[in-house]
N, C-alpha and C positions, 0 to 999 in steps of 0.2 A: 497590266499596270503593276509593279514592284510597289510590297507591303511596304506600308511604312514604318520602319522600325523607331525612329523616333519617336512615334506618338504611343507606343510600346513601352518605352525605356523605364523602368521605373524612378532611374534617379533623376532622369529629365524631367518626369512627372512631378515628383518629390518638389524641386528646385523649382522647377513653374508655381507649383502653390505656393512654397513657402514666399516665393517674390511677391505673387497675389496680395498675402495675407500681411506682408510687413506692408507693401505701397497703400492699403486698405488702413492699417493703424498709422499710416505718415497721414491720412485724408483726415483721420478724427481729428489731427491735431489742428489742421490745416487745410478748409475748407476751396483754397482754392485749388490744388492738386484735385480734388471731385472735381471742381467744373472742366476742372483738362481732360479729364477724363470721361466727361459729360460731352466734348467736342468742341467746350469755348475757350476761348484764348482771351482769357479777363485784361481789359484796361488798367491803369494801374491805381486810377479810383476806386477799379474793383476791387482790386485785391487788396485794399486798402479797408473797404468795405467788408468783405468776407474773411480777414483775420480781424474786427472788430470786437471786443467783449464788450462795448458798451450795451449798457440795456435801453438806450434811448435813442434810434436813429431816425432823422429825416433828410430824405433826398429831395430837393428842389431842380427837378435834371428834366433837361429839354424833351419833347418828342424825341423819340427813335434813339434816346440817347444810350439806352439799356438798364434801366435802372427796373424792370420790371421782370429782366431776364436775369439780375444779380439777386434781386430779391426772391425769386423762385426756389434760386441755388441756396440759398442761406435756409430757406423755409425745408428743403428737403435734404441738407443737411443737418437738421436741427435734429429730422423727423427720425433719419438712419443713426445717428449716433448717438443720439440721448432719449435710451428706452421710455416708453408712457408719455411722451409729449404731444398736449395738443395744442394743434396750431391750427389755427383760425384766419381765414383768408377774406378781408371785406372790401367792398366799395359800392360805389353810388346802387348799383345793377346785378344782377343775379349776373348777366352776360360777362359784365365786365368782370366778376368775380369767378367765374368758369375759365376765363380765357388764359389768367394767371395761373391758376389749376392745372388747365392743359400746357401750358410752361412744365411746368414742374412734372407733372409725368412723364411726357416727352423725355426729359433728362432722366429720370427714375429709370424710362425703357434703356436710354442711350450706357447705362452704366455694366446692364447686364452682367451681372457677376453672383454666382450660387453663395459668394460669401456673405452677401449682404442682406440682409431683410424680405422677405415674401412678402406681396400686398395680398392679404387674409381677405380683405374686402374692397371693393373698386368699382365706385360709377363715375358719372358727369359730375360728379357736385363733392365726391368722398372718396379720400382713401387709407385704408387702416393697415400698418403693417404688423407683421407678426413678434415684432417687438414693445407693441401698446401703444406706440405713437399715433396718432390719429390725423389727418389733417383733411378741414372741410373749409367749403369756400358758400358760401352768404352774402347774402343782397343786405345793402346798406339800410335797414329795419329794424329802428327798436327792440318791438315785438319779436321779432325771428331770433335773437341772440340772447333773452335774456337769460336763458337757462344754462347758459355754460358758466365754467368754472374752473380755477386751477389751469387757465392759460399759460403755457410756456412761450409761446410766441403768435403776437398781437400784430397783421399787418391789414394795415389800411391804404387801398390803391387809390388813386385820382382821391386826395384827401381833403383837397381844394373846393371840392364838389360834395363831399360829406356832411350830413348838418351837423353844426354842433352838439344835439341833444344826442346822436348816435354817440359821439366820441366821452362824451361824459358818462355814458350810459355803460361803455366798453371798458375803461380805465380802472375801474373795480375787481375785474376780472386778473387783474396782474398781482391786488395787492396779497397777497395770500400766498400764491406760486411763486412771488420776484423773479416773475418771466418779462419777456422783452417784449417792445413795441418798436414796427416800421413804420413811419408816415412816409409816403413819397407820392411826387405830384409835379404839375408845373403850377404854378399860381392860377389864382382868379380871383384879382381883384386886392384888396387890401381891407379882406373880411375873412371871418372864421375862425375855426381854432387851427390849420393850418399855417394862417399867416401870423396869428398871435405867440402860435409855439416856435418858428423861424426866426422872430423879431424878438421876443421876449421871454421864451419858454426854457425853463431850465432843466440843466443835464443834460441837454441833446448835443450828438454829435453830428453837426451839419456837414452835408456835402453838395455843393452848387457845381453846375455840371451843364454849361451852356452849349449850343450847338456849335461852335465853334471851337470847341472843346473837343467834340468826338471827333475822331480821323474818318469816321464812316457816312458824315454827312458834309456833300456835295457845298463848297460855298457858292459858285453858279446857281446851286438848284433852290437856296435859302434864300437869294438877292431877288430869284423868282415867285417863291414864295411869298414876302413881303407884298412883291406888288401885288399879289392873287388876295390875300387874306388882310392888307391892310396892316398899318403899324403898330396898333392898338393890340391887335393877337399876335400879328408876331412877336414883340417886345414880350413879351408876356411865355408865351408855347415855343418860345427858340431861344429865347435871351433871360428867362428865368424870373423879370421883372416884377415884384407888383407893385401896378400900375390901380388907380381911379377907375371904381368901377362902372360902369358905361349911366350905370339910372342914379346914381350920388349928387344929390344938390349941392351939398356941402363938401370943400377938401379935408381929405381923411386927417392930414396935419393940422390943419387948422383946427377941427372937431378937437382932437388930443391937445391943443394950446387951451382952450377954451372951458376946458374939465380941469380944476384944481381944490383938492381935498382938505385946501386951509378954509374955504367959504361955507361957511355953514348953511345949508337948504333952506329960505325962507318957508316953506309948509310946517318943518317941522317947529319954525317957533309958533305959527298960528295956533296948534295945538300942543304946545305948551311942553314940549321934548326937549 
């Protein structure tokens, strides 16, 4: 086999890093050059998404549509280029909150480059790089999160499905850092604080993102879907809808007509307020 001289060269050496280390400072500015580099080739809602500076994003984006694999990329870009940030990864489920984790490692393995950050510390559930960033993923519990603090970045998966007393419980945790918050989700229902913050919620930058939207989902295989799972979830898990939620006696518009803050509460004149 003849040496390889190339691999030898020193100013070949030289010129390979120095390429490394400027493409590595174009990625700080420019998160989505990492997912290129990570192996994905972003949508262009992604990359819409991943050059965002808001601090306030919610995705309303169908199954399979990628909003879980965008939001990975943002959480392990936050973690490699902005030293001591912790970010915090939640949803309904320790599993469901593992899964998003193993996203984002995955891409952390895919990047391989000695320029970037060391993970110091690494399980199922955590991982610390040697630059102080931290990032742990958490079951949707009260209890299990109150002790954090100085969040840099706040994401909540399947948000839809989150109690409200979590999300109230969590938002405190920003005010101190003015770090960021992800909600993303498909709806369920026309309740919670995901649907309240979509409809009514200020600051946020929404992004709606229906199945018919992605180029990677089958319209054949959606037309079939429907008939499997009924119109009621699909409209809802492919079309972004919210839709009347299945046990509601009342319509949810109708409730909102029905509420007006000019009529004074007859209890409170009984006693005398």
């Amino acid at each position: 086999m003849k040496p390889n001289y190339l691999s030898n060269n020193p100013l070949l050496i030289t010129a390979t890093n120095n390429a490394i280390k400027r493409r590595i400072e174009s990625e700080r500015h420019d998160a989505v050059l990492m997912a290129e580099r990570a192996g994905i080739v972003p949508d262009l809602w992604q990359c819409d998404l991943l050059r965002s500076n808001a601090k306030q994003l919610i995705l309303n984006c169908s199954r399979q549509s990628g909003k879980s694999t965008i939001t990975s990329i943002l959480a392990l870009h936050q973690a490699i280029y902005k030293p001591d940030s912790l970010i915090l990864l939640l949803s309904p489920s320790l599993r469901q909150s593992q899964e998003l984790f193993r996203k984002l490692q995955d891409f952390y393995n895919a990047l391989e480059s000695s320029s970037l950050p060391t993970a110091t510390e690494e399980s199922a559930l955590r991982m610390e790089l040697s630059n102080g960033s931290r990032i742990i993923a958490l079951p949707g519990k009260e209890a299990t999160i109150r002790g954090f603090s100085g969040v840099a970045l706040l994401i909540i998966d399947e948000a839809s499905r989150v109690e409200d007393s979590l999300y109230q419980s969590v938002r405190p945790m920003l005010a101190v850092s003015g770090g960021r918050i992800i909600l993303l989700s498909t709806p369920f229902g026309k309740r919670g604080f995901f649907h309240q913050e979509w409809t009514n919620g200020i600051g946020w930058q929404r992004t709606k993102i229906t199945a018919s939207d992605c180029p990677r989902i089958d319209k054949e295989w959606l037309d079939r879907e429907r008939a499997m799972i009924g119109d009621w979830w699909h409209r809802q898990e492919y079309n972004c809808e919210f839709l009347e939620t299945t046990d509601s006696v009342f319509n949810f518009n109708d409730i909102e007509k029905a509420i007006s803050k000019s009529v004074e509460p007859l209890i409170f004149k009984e006693i005398g307020l």
